[in-house]
N, C-alpha and C positions, 0 to 999 in steps of 0.2 A: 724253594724259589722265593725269592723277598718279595715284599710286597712295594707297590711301586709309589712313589711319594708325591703326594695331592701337592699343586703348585695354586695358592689361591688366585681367585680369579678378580684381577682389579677392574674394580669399579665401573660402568661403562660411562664415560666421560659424556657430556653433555653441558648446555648453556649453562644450567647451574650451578651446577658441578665448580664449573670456571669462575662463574662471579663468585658463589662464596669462598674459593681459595683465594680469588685474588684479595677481595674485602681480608681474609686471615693476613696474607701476605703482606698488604699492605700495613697493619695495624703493626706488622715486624718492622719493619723495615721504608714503612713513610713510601708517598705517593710519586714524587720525584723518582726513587728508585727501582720502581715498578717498571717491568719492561715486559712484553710478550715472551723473551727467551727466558727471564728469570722465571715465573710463570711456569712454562711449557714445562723447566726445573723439577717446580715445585709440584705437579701433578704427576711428573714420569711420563712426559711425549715428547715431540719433539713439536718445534712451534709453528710448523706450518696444519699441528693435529685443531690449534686454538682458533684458525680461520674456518671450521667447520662451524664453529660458535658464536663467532665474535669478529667481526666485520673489520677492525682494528683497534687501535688504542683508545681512539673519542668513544666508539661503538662499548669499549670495557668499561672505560670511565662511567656513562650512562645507566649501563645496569649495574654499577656497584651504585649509584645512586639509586638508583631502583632497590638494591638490597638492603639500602638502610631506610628510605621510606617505609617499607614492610617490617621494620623496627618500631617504626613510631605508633604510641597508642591509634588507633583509630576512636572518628568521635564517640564518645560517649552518650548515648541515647538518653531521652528521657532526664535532658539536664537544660539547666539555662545556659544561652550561648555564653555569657562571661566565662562561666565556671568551664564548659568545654572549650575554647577557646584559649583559655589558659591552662586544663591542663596537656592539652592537644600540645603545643607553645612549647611546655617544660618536658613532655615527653621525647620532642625531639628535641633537644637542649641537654637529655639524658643521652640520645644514640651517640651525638657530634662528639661526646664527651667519650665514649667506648671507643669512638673513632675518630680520630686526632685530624685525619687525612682529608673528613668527609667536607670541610667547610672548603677545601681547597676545591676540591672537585667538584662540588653543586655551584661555587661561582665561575669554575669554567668552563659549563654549558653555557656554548652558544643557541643553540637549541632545545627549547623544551621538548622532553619524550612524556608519551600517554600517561606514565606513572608521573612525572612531573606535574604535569594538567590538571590530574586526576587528586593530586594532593592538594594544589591551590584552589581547585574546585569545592571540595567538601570544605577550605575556612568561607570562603564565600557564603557557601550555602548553608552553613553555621549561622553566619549572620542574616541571612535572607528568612531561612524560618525564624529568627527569634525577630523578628518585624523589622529590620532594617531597611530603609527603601534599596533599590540598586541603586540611588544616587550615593547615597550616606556609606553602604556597604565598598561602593568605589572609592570613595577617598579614608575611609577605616583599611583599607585593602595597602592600599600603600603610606600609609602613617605606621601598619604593622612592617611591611619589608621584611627583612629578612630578620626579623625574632619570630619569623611563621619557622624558618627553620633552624631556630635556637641560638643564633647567635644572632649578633650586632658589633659595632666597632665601638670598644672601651674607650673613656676619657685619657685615662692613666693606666701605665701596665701595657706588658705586649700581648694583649687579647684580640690585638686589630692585625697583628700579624698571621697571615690566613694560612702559614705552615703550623700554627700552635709552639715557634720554638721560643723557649724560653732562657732569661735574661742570664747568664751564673750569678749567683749575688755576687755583690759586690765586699770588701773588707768592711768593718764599722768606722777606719779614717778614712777610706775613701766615699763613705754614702755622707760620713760628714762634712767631707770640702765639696762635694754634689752639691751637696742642699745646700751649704753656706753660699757658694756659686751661682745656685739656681733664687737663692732668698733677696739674692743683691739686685738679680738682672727680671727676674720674674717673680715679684713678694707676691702677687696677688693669687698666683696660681699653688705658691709654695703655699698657703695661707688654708686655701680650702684643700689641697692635697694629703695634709697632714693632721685633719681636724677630725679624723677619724680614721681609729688603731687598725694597721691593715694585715692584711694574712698572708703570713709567706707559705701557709701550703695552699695557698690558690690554687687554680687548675690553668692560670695561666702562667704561676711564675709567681714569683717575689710580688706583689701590691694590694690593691682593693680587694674584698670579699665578692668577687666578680659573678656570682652566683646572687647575691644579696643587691648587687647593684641591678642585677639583670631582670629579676625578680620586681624589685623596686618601680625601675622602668615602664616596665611591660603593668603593674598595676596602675602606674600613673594613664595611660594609653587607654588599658580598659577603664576606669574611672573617668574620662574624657569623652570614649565611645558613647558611654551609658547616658552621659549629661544629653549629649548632640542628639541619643534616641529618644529621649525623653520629652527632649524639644522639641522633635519633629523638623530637625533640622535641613534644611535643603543648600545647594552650592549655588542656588538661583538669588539671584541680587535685584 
């Protein structure tokens, strides 16, 4: 008598379960294309298994947000706020980058979720232990914006485009009648665009060292914070 053949037993499906395939899924196949039936697809159920989980598509969106915040370093104890602050900053500037998709989806939360809150709470409180008043810590709060969650909109380059798609290059006569083009009708912009060598394996495409800009940026900001605390700076006039 043969012996009878073990059929493994999948997985038992749950909340998690869901967002981290979707977050996989997504990173295939981009945020546009995501849908609950592709989904249901890619786990082996059928799609009315994902409303045990997942409330709907805004409700998936949500905690794939939620699963990349659980990405990003948490702060670093026992540091000064600069230093945690920025590496807190670059941490999530590392997940956005694993995940193409994520900058799409944290700006189309119309509402913030607990993990949402709960992230912009700890840079607050980052600033508040390291002596910032809540006055100062308010308007550092929003001069930061959204390089708390690793990105910002580029000068030059399509890094302001919030699908991350990128430009084909272009031929060498064609970037040369561009810029001749662009040198005639806008010299001042061709002027500093070009005054430093840029990198076409960007992470956004063909232009700037968008990492080095970013970087740059976000130090000018904390060196501005640091002046304002030192001063004891108030919004009162």
């Amino acid at each position: 008598m043969g012996q009878k053949t073990q059929v493994p037993r999948r997985a038992r499906l749950n909340r998690e379960r869901v967002l981290e395939a979707a977050v996989t899924l997504a990173d295939e196949i981009g945020i546009d294309a995501l849908s609950m039936r592709r989904l249901a697809q890619e786990v082996g159920v059928v799609p009315m298994a994902l409303y045990k989980h997942v409330a709907d598509k805004e409700d998936l969106l949500d905690g794939m947000v939620e699963v990349i915040i659980r990405e990003i370093d948490p702060p670093v104890l026992d540091s000064c706020w600069r230093d945690a602050i920025r590496h807190r900053v670059l941490s999530a500037r590392s997940a956005l980058h694993h995940h193409r998709w994520a900058r799409q989806a944290i700006e189309s939360r119309s509402k913030p979720t607990p993990s949402v809150l709960e992230y912009q709470d700890s840079f607050a409180g980052i600033f508040l232990a390291g002596g910032f008043t809540p006055d100062l810590a308010h308007h550092v709060m929003h001069a930061l914006g959204g390089r708390m969650w690793g990105f910002t909109q580029e000068l030059f380059g399509g890094s302001g485009n919030p699908k991350g798609n990128a430009q084909p290059p272009a031929s060498p006569d064609a970037q040369a009648e561009m810029f001749a083009h662009m040198a005639r009708l806008y010299p001042n912009i061709v002027t500093i665009a070009t005054a430093t060598p840029h990198d076409d394996d960007s992470v956004v495409g063909r232009g700037c060292d968008d990492q080095y800009e970013f970087e740059f940026a976000l130090d000018l900001l904390l060196d501005g914070f640091e002046r304002l605390h030192r001063r004891r700076w108030t919004s009162e006039r």
